[in-house]
C-alpha positions as CSV (number, residue, x, y, z in Angstrom):
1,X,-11.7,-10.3,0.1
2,X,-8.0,-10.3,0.5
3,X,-9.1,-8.2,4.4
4,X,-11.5,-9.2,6.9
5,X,-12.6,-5.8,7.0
6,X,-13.8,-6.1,3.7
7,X,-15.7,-8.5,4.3
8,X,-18.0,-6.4,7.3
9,X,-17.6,-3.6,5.0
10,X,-19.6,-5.5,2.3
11,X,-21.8,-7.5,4.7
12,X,-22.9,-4.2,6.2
13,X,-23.8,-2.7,3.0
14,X,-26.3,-5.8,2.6
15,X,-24.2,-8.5,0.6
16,X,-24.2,-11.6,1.9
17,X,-21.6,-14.2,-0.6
18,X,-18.6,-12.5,0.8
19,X,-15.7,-14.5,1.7
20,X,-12.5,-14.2,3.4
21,X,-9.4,-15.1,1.8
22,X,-6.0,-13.3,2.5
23,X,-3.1,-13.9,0.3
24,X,-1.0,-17.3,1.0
25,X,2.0,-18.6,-0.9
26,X,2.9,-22.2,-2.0
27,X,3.7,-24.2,1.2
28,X,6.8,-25.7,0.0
29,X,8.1,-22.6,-0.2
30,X,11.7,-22.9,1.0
31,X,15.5,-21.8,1.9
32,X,19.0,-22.7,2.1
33,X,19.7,-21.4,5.5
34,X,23.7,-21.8,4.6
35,X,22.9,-19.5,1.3
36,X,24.7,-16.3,1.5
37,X,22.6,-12.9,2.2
38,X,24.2,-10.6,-0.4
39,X,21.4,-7.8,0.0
40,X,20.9,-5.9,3.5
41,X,17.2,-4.3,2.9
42,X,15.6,-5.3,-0.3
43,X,11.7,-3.5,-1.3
44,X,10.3,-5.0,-4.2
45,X,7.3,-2.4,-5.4
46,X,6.3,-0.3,-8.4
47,X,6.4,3.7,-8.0
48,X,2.8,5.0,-7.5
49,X,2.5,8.7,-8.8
50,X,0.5,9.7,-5.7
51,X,0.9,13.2,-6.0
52,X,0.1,13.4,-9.3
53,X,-3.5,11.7,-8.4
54,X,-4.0,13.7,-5.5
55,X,-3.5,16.5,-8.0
56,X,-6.3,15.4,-10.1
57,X,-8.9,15.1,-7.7
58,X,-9.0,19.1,-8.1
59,X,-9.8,18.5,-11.5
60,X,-12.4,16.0,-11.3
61,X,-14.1,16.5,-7.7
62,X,-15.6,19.3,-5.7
63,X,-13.6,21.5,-2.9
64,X,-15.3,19.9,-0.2
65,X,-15.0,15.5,-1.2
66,X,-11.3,16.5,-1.9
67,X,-10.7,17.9,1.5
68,X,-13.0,14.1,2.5
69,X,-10.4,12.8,0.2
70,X,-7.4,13.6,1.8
71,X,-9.3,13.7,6.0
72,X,-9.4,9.9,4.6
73,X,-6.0,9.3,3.4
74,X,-4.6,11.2,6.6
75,X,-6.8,8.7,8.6
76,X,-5.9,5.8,7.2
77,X,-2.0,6.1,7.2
78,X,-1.6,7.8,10.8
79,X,-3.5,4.3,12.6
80,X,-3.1,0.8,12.0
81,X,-6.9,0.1,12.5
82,X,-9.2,2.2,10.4
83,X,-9.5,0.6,6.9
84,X,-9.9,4.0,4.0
85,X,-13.1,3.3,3.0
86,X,-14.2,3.7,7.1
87,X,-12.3,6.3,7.0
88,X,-13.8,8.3,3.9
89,X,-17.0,7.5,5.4
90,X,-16.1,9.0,8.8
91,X,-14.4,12.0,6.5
92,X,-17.5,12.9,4.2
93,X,-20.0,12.4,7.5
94,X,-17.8,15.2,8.7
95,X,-18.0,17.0,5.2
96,X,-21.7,16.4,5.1
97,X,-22.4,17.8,9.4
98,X,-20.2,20.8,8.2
99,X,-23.3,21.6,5.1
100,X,-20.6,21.6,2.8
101,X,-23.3,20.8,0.2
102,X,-22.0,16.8,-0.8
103,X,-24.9,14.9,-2.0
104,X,-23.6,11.4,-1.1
105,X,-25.8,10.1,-3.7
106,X,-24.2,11.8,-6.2
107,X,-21.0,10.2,-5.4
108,X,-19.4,7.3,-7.7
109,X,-17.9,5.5,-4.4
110,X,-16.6,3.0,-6.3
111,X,-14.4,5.5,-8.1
112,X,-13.0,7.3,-5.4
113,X,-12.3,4.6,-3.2
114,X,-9.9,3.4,-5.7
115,X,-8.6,6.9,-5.9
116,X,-7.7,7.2,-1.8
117,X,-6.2,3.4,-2.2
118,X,-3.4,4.2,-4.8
119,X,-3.1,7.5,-3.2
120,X,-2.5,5.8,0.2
121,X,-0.3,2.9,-1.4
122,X,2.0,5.1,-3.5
123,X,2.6,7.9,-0.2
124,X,3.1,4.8,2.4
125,X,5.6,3.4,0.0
126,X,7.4,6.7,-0.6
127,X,7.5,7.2,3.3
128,X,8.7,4.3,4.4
129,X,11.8,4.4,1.8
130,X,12.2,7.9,2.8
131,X,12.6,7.0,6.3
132,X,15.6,4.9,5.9
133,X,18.6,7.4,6.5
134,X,21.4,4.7,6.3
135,X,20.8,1.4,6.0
136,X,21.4,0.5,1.7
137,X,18.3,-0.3,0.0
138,X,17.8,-2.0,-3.1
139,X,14.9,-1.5,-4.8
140,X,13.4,-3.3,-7.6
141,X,9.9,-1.9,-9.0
142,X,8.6,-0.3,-12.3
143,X,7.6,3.1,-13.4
144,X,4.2,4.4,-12.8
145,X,3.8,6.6,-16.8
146,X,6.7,9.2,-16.4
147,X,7.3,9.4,-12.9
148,X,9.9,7.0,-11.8
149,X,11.4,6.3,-8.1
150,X,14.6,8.0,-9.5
151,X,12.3,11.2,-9.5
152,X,10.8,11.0,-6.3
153,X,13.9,9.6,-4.5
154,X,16.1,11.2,-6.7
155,X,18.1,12.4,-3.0
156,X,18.6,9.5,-1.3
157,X,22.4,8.1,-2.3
158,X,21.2,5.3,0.0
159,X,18.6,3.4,-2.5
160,X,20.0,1.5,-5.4
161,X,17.2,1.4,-8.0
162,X,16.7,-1.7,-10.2
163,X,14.4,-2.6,-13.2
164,X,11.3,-4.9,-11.7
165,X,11.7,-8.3,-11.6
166,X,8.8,-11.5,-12.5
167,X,7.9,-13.1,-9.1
168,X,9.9,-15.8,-9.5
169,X,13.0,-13.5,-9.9
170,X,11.8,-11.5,-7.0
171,X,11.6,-14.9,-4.8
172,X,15.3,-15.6,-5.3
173,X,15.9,-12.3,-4.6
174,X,14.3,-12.5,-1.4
175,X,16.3,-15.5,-0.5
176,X,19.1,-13.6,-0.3
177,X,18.0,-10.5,1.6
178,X,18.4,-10.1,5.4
179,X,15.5,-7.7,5.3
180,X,12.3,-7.3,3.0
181,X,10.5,-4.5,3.3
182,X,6.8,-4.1,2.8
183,X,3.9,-1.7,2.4
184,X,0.6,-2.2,3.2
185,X,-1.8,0.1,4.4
186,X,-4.8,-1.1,2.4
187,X,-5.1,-4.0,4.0
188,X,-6.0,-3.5,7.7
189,X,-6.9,-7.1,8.9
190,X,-5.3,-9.6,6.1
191,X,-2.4,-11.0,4.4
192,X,0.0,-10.4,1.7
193,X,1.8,-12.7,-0.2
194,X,5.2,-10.6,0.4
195,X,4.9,-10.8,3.9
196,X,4.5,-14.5,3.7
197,X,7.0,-15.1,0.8
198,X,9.7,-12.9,2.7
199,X,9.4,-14.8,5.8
200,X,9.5,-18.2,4.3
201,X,12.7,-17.1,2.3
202,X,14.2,-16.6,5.5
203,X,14.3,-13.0,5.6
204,X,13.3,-10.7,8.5
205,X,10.0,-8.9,7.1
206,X,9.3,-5.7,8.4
207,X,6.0,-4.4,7.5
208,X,2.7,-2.2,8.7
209,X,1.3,-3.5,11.9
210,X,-1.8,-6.3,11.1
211,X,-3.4,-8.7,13.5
């Protein structure tokens, strides 16, 4: 697991081959510190459709796991602690007290975990781009079907949205950006390999709180 907090989750639910191993990056990874730094705030991220899949819970899942769903989703992206399948658990134990007739058995966990993550990585994305007010952002990340950035941030004169890029590309990129930003609220108590490539391309990486 890419999170320590994986790796409790799955020892706790009996399993006990589970290792730790947090994203890394090649260590000669480097940068020309006289290089110029022609881009102010780069993100480098596809568009998640996030309202559409919070849409289609209502479709595939009763009143009462959606509302589970979404206590989950609100948990997991207001702290910088709780990882989102802690959460859903703490959610549906609060469905479940309320007799709101879940039958946890009957629940395809597997399934909807995956469903609160790409819910929770498309909105924390979308958030943290729609924070920035001023600053010029240049965004490079694909389509997610037929919802685009340009239709979620279709507003914001600030973002100037690019085609993605292979990770190669997106290194060089990073080598000349003063800032990389960086989403990650799936991962409470890990690594990415943005965060690491950004810093070692000399940029200042600004990302969710992880210890």
């Amino acid at each position: 697991c890419a999170d320590q907090s994986s790796v409790e989750f799955f020892q706790g639910a009996g399993f006990s081959n589970v290792l730790f191993m947090p994203h890394a990056i090649d260590s000669h990874l480097t940068y020309d510190p006289n290089s110029s730094r022609d881009y102010d705030v780069v993100m480098l991220a596809s568009c998640i459709d996030f309202e559409g899949i919070r849409a289609g819970w209502k479709q595939k899942y009763s009143s009462a796991l959606c509302q589970a769903m979404d206590e989950a989703a609100e948990i997991t992206l207001s702290d910088q602690v709780t990882p989102y399948y802690q959460a859903f658990v703490q959610a549906l134990n609060h469905q479940v007290t309320k007799q709101s007739g879940i039958d946890p058995q009957t629940i395809d966990f597997v399934e909807v975990l995956d469903e609160i993550e790409m819910y929770i990585r498309g909105k924390d994305r979308f958030e943290l781009l729609n924070a920035i007010k001023d600053a010029k952002v240049d965004l490079f990340g694909s389509a997610d079907g037929s919802t685009s950035w340009l239709s979620y941030l279709k507003n914001k004169k600030n973002i100037v949205f690019h085609d993605p890029v292979p990770f190669e590309q997106a290194l060089a990129i990073m080598k000349h950006s003063k800032i990389v930003l960086n989403s990650c609220p799936w991962i409470k108590n890990g690594g990415h390999e943005r965060i690491f490539a950004g810093i070692a391309s000399g940029a200042l990486v600004i990302t969710n709180e992880n210890p």
